[in-house]
C-alpha positions, -999 to 999 in steps of 0.1 A, spaced: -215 -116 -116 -189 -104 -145 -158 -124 -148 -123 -105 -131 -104 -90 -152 -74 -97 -138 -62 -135 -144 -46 -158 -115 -21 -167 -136 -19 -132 -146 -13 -122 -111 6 -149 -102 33 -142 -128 35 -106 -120 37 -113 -83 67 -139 -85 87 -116 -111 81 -85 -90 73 -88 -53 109 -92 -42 114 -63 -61 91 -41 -48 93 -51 -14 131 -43 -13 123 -6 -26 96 -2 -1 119 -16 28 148 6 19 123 37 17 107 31 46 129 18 72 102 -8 81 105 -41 73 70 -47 86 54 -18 73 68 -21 37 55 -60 38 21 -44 43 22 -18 16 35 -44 -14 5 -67 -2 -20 -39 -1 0 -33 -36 -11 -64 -53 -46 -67 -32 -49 -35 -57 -40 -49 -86 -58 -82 -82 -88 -57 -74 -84 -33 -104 -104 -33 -135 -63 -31 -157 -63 -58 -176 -23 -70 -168 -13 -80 -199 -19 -42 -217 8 -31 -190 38 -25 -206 59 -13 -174 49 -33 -145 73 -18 -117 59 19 -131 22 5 -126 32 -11 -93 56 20 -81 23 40 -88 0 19 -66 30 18 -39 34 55 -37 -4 62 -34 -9 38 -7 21 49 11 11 86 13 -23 72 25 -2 57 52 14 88 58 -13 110 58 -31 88 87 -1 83 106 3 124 107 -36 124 117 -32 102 142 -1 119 161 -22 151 154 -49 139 175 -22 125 202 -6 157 207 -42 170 208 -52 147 236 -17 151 255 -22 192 258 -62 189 266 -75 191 306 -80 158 316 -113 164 316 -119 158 282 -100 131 277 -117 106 268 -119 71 294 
């Protein structure tokens, strides 16, 4: 099994200087407290799961923004699917609505 690339103490340090950071932005973007606490963990579960080695990033809250932004439209992009399929379900006969 090959070693991570990404250090503990690596992450660590980028979590405590940033996190608090990031998590404002996300609130204040979002309007969701709740939902924005799940985007900046999915953020670092992404950067503890890359292959970046932490200490060549020279603008953290750029590589982090970057992560955010991807995940969130993710988010968004299911979100829409999902009241798609709602709206689907809410015109069809009852028939074929599933039980």
């Amino acid at each position: 099994m090959a070693s991570p690339v990404v250090s503990p103490d690596a992450l660590a340090s980028l979590f405590r200087e940033h996190h608090r950071w990031l998590l404002a932005r996300l609130s204040r973007q979002m309007r969701c407290r709740w939902d924005a606490e799940d985007l900046t963990a999915e953020t670092f579960t992404q950067v503890a799961a890359s292959r970046t080695p932490l200490a060549s990033i020279v603008e953290p809250r750029a590589f982090l923004t970057t992560i955010a932004k991807r995940l969130l439209f993710h988010l968004r992009r299911r979100r829409d699917l999902e009241q798609a399929w709602l709206e689907q379900l809410r015109h069809s006969p009852e028939a074929f609505s599933p039980s």
